[in-house]
C-alpha positions in Angstrom: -8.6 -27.2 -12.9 -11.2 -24.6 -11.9 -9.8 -21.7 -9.3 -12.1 -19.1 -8.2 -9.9 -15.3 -8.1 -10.4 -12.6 -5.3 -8.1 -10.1 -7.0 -7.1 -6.2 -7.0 -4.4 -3.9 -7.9 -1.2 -4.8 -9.8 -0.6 -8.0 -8.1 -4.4 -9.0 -9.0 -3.9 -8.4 -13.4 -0.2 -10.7 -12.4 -1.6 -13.4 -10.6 -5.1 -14.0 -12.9 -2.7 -13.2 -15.9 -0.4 -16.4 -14.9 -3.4 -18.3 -14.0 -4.2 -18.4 -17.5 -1.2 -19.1 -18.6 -0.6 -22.2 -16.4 -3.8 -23.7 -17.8 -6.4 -22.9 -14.7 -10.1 -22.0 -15.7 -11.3 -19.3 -14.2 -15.3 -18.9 -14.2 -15.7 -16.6 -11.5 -13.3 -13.3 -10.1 -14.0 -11.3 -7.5 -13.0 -7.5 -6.9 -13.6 -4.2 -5.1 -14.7 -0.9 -6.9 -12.5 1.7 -6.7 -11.8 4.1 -3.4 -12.5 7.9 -4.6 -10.8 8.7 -2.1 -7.5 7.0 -3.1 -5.0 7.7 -5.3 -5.4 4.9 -7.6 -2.5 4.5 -10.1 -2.7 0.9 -10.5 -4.0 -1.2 -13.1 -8.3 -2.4 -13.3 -8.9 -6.0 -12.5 -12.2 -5.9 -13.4 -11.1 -4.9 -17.1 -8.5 -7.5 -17.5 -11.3 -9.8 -16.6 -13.6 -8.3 -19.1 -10.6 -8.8 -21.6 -10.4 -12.3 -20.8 -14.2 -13.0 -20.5 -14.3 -13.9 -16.8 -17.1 -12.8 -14.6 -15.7 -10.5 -12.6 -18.2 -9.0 -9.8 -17.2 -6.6 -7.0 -19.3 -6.9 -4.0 -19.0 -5.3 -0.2 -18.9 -8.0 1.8 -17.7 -11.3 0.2 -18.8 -13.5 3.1 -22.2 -13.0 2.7 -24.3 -16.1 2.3 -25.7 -15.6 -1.4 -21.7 -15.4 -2.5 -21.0 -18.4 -0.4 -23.7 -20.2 -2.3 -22.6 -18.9 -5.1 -18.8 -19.6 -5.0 -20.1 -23.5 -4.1 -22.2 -23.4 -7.1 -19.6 -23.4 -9.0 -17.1 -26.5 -7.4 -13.7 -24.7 -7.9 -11.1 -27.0 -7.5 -8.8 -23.9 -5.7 -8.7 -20.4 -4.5 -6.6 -17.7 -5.0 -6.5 -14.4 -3.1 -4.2 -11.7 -5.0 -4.1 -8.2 -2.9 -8.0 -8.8 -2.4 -8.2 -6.4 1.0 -11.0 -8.1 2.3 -11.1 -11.5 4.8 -12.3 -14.4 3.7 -14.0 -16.4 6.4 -14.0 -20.2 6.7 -17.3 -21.1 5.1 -15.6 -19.6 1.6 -12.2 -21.5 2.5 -13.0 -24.8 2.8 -15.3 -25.1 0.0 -12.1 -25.7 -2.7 -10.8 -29.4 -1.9 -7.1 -28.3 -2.8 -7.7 -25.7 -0.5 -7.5 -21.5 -0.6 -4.3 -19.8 -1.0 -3.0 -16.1 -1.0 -0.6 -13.9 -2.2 1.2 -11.5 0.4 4.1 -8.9 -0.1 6.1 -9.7 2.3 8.5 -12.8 3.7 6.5 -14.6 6.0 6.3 -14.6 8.8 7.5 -11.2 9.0 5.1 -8.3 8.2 1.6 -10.1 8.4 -1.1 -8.0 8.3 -1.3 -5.0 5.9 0.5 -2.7 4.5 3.7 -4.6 4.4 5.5 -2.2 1.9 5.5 0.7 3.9 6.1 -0.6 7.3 9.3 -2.6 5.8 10.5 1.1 4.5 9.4 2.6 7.7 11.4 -0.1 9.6 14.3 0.4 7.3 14.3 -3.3 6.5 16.9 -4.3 3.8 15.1 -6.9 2.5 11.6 -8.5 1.9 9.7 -10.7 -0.4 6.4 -12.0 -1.3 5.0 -15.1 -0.1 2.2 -17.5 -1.3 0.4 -19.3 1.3 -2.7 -21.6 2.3 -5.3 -19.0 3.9 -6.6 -20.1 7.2 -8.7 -18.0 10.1 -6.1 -15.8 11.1 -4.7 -13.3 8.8 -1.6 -14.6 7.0 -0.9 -17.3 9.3 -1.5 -20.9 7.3 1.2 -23.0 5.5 4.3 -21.6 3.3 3.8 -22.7 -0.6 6.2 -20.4 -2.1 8.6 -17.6 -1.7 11.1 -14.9 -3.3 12.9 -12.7 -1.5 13.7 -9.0 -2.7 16.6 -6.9 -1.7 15.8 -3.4 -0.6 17.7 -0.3 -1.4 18.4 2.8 0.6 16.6 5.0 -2.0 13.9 2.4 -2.9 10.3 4.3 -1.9 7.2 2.1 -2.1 6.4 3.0 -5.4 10.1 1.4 -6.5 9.9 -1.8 -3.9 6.3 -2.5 -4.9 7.5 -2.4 -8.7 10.4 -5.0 -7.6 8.0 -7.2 -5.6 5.7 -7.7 -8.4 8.7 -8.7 -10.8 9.3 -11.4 -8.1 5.7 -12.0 -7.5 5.8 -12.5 -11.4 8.7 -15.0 -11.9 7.5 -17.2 -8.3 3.8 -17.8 -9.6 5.4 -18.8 -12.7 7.7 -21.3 -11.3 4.8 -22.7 -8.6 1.8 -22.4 -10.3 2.4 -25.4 -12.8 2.5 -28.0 -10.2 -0.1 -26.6 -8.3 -2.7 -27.3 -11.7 -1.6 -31.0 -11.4 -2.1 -31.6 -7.5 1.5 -30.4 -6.5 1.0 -28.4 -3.7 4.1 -28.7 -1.0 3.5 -26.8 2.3 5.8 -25.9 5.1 4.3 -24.8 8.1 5.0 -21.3 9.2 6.3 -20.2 12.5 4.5 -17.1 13.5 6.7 -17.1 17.1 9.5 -15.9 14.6 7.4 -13.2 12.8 5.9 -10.0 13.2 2.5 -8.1 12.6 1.6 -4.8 11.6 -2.0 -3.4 10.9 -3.4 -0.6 8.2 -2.0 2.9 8.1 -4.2 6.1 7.7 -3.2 9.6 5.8 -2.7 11.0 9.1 -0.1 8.5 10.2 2.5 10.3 8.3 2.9 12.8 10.9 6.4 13.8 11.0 7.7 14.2 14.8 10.8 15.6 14.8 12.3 14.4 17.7 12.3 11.0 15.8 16.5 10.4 14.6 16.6 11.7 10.8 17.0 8.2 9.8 13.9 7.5 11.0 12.2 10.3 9.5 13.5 9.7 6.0 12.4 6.3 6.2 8.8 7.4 6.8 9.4 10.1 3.9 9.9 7.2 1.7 7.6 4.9 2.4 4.7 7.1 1.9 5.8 9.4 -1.0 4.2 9.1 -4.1 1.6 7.7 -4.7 1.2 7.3 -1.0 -0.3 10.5 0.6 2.7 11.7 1.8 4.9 12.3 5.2 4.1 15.7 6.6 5.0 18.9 9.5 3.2 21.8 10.6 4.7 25.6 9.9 2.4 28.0 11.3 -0.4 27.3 10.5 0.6 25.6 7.4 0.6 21.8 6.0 3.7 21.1 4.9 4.2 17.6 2.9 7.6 16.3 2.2 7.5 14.2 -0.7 11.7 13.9 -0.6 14.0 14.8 1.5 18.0 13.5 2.8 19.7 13.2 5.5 22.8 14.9 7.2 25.2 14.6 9.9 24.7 17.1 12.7 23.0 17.8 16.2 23.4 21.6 16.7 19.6 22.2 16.1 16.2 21.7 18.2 14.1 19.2 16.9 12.2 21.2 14.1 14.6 24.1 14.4 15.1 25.2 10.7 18.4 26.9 9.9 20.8 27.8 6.5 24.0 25.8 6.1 25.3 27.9 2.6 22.5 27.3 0.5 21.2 24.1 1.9 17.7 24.0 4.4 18.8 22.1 7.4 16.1 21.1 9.9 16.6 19.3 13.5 16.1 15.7 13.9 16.3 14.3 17.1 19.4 13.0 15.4 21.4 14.6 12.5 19.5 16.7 10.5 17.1 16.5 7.4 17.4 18.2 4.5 14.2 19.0 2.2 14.5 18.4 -1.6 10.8 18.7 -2.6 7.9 20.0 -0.4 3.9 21.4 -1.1 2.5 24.0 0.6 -1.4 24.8 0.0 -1.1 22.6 -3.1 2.4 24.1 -4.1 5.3 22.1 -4.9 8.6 23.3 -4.4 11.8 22.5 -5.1 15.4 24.2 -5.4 15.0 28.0 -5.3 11.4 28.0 -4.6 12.1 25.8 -1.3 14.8 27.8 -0.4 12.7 31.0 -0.6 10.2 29.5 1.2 12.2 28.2 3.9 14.7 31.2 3.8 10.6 33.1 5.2 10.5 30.9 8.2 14.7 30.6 9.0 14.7 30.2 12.7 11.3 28.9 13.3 9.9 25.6 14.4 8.0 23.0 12.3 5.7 21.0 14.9 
């Protein structure tokens, strides 16, 4: 069975890598170049596919018609979308007779859209999952062919969760994948009155506002720590990232306030405090005695 690829990131090398494995031929996979703007810590679809000898081409807009021509060329018997960020419109979908199918990272319907990771952490979900299902016009809305669910911790960040959701990822396209290479494909429909959507985040959506409850706050720490860009406060006129911090009973303090409790940096929440275990300043990361110092210089003021 032939099955064009639209792949990138982690869960691209997993899904192409268990293609193979299941038997599918892939002659064509499709990618993006890297972001130099992004941190990018994950592996290169584009050298697993020149590992594997598959045409791997990375183009800006997918849709366009030469690629459309191109993709029908070929006949595929099936498409797979692994983390490709991109939309593939309708002309590409229903050129596969089995039809077009994706893999998201979260438990459908909840989290459609993007980012799914981070907002589950931001939302202090306690549990998630990744879903494979048939793509249609609207993002992450067509029939349910698979799913695993994944337990979230309190101290998992997105870097931890992401690592658990390709393990499951793994293990489901290895279970589903067999039957869908002999014409197996079983759908259940999926009730998007019952789900939930959330769109892309930015760097500058990590803005820490400290009237938020410090639950809330250390949720958003997590979810965009490393590699993420990071959760952040202003001190004077200084940046000040928090790639870790805790949380702790009390509501003595102004929002921001920062204050001494023995050793320990306490700052105001607008519920319970939050304590900072590892901060940058001006490129500067401090932790223990060096973030006491630091905070120990600015005892009484406000972050904003």
């Amino acid at each position: 069975m032939k099955a064009i690829v639209y792949a990138y990131h982690n869960m691209g090398i997993i899904g192409i890598t268990r293609l193979k494995e299941a038997g599918f031929k892939v002659p064509l996979a499709f990618s993006h170049e890297d972001d130099p703007n992004e941190n990018v810590w994950f592996g290169s679809v584009p050298k697993l596919c020149q590992e594997l000898s598959i045409p791997c081409v990375c183009p800006k807009d997918p849709n366009l018609f030469g690629w459309v021509e191109r993709i029908k060329s070929v006949k595929p018997d099936i498409i797979f979308s692994f983390y490709y960020r991109y939309m593939l419109k309708s002309p590409i979908l229903s050129i596969p007779p089995l039809g077009s199918y994706n893999l998201h990272g979260s438990f459908l319907p909840f989290y459609r859209g993007r980012c799914p990771v981070n907002w589950v952490l931001i939302k202090g979900e306690k549990k998630t999952g990744v879903t494979l299902h048939e793509m249609v016009a609207k993002p992450d809305a067509g029939d349910i062919v698979a799913q695993k669910p994944v337990e979230i911790s309190r101290r998992d960040t997105a870097l931890t969760l992401y690592r658990k959701l390709e393990q499951a990822a793994d293990e489901m396209l290895a279970e589903v994948l067999p039957h869908m290479i002999i014409g197996d494909i079983k759908k259940s429909p999926m009730d998007l009155s019952k789900g939930s959507y959330y769109g892309g985040r930015k760097p500058e959506d990590g803005r820490i506002f400290w009237d938020m409850p410090a639950e809330e706050i250390y949720n958003l720490i997590r979810a965009v720590t490393r590699p993420y860009p990071g959760a952040f406060g202003f001190l004077a006129d200084e940046m000040v990232t928090f790639w870790w911090a805790e949380m702790v009973d009390g509501d003595s303090l102004e929002p921001g306030r920062i204050a001494f409790q023995r050793d320990a940096v306490l700052i105001g929440t607008g519920s319970g405090y939050l304590r900072p275990e590892e901060i940058e300043v001006n490129g500067r990361v401090m932790k223990n005695s060096s973030l006491r110092n630091y905070f120990k210089e600015h005892e009484g003021e406000m972050l904003q």
